[in-house]
C-alpha positions in Angstrom: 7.4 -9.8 15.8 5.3 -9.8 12.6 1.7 -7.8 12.6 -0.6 -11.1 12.0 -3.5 -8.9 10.3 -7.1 -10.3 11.2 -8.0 -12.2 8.3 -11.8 -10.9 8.6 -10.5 -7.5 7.4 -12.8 -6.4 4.7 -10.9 -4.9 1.1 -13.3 -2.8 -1.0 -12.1 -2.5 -4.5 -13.5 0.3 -6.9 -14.6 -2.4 -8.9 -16.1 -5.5 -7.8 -17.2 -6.7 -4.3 -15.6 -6.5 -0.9 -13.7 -9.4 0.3 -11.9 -10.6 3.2 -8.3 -10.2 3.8 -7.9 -13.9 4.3 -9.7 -14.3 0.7 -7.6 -11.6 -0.8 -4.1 -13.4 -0.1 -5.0 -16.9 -0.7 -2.9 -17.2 -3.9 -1.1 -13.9 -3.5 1.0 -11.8 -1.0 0.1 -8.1 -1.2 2.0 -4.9 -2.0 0.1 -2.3 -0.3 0.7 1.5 -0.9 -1.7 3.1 1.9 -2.6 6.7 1.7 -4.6 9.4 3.0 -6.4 11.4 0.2 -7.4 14.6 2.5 -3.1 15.1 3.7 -0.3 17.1 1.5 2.3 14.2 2.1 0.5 11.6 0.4 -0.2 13.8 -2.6 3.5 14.2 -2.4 4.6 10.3 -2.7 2.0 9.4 -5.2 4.0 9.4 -8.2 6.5 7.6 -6.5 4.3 5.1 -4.9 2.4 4.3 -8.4 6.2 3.7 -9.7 7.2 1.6 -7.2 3.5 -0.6 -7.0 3.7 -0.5 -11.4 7.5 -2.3 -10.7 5.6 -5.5 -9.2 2.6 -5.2 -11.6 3.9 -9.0 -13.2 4.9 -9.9 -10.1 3.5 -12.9 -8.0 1.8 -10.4 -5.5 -1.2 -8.2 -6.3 -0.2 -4.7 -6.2 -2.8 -2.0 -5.0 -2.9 1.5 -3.2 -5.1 1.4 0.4 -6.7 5.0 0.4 -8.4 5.7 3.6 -11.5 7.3 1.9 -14.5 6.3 -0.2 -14.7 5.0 -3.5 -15.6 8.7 -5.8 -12.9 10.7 -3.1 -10.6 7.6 -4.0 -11.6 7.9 -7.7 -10.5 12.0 -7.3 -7.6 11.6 -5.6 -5.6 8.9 -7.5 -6.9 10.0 -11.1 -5.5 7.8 -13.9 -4.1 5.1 -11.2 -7.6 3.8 -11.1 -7.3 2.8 -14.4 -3.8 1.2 -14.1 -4.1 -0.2 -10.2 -6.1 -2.1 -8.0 -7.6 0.2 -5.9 -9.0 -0.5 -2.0 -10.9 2.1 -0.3 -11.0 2.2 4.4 -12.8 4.9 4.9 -12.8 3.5 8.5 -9.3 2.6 8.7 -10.5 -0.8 9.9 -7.9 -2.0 7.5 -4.9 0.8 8.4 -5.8 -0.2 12.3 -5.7 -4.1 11.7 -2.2 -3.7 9.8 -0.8 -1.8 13.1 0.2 1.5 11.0 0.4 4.7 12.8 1.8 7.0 10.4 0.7 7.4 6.5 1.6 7.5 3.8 3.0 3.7 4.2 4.0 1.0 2.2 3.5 -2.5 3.4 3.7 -6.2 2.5 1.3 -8.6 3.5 2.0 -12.6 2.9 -0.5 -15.5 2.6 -0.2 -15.7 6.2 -1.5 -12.6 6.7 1.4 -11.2 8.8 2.9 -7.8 7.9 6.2 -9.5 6.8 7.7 -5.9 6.0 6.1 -2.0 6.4 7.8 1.3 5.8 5.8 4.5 7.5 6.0 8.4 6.6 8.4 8.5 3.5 12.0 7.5 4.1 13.5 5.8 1.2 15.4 3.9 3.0 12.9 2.0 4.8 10.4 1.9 1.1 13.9 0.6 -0.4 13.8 -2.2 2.2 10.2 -2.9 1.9 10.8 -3.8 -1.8 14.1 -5.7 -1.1 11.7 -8.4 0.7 9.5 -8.1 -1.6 11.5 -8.3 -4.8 13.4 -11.0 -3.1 10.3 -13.3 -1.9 8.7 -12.8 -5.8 12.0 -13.2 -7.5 11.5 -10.4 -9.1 13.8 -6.6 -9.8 14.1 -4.1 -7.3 12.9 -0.4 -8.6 15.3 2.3 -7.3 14.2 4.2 -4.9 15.0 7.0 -4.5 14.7 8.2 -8.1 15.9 12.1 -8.6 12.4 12.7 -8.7 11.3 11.8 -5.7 10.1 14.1 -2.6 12.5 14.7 -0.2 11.9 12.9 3.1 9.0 13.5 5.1 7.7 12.0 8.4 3.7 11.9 7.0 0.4 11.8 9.0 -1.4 10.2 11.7 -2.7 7.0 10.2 -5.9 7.3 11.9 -6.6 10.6 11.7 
């Protein structure tokens, strides 16, 4: 059964104000890349994970990375993907909690519903390829490969809350 993620959920961009989850999907699904800034593995996926989230850029979804950290640790970690992504900051993991993850780095799609519809955990490229087969199917829109040759090898990842 899908994650229905509490709609009261707040989403802190860099830029702009904090809004509700319910108020962030009301035209637009999400394609989530959640990370932990202060862990090696989602250092690791980054480059892949910006690849991936700049494939559905166009797309009828808004594409952002989830970094469970403040705004300037956010603004360190993810360097020049500030300027190219949406960006939400949890330093709480209110959001990472809400969503049901228990192992980061993740990659997840949310619908208008607000149900998970589709999450991969740790970094298996299997389970990321998935995650963008739903995604790429419900948008209509071209699956990125994954893996690429340049990708990390597969990892299990962290403790999503901590």
């Amino acid at each position: 059964m899908a994650t229905v993620v509490d709609g009261d959920v707040k989403l802190a961009p860099l830029t702009g104000e904090s809004r509700s989850l319910e108020e962030w999907v009301t035209t637009f699904h999400l394609a989530l890349v959640v990370l932990d800034p202060y862990t090696y593995e989602s250092s690791w996926i980054l480059p892949t994970a910006g690849r991936i989230l700049r494939v559905y850029a166009d797309a009828d979804c808004r594409t952002a990375f989830l970094v469970t950290c403040n705004a300037k640790d956010a603004r360190r970690f993810l360097g020049p993907w500030v300027d190219e992504l949406l960006v939400f900051t949890d330093p709480d993991r209110a959001a990472v909690k809400a969503m049901g993850l228990e192992t980061l780095p993740a990659f997840v799609h949310v619908n208008q519903a607000r149900a998970v519809e589709v999450k991969a955990e740790g970094w298996d490229p299997e389970e990321w390829r998935a995650v963008a087969q739903n995604l790429s199917t419900r948008m209509g829109w071209g699956a990125p490969t994954i893996p690429e040759a340049s990708d990390p090898a597969p990892f299990e990842g962290t403790p999503a809350l901590g």
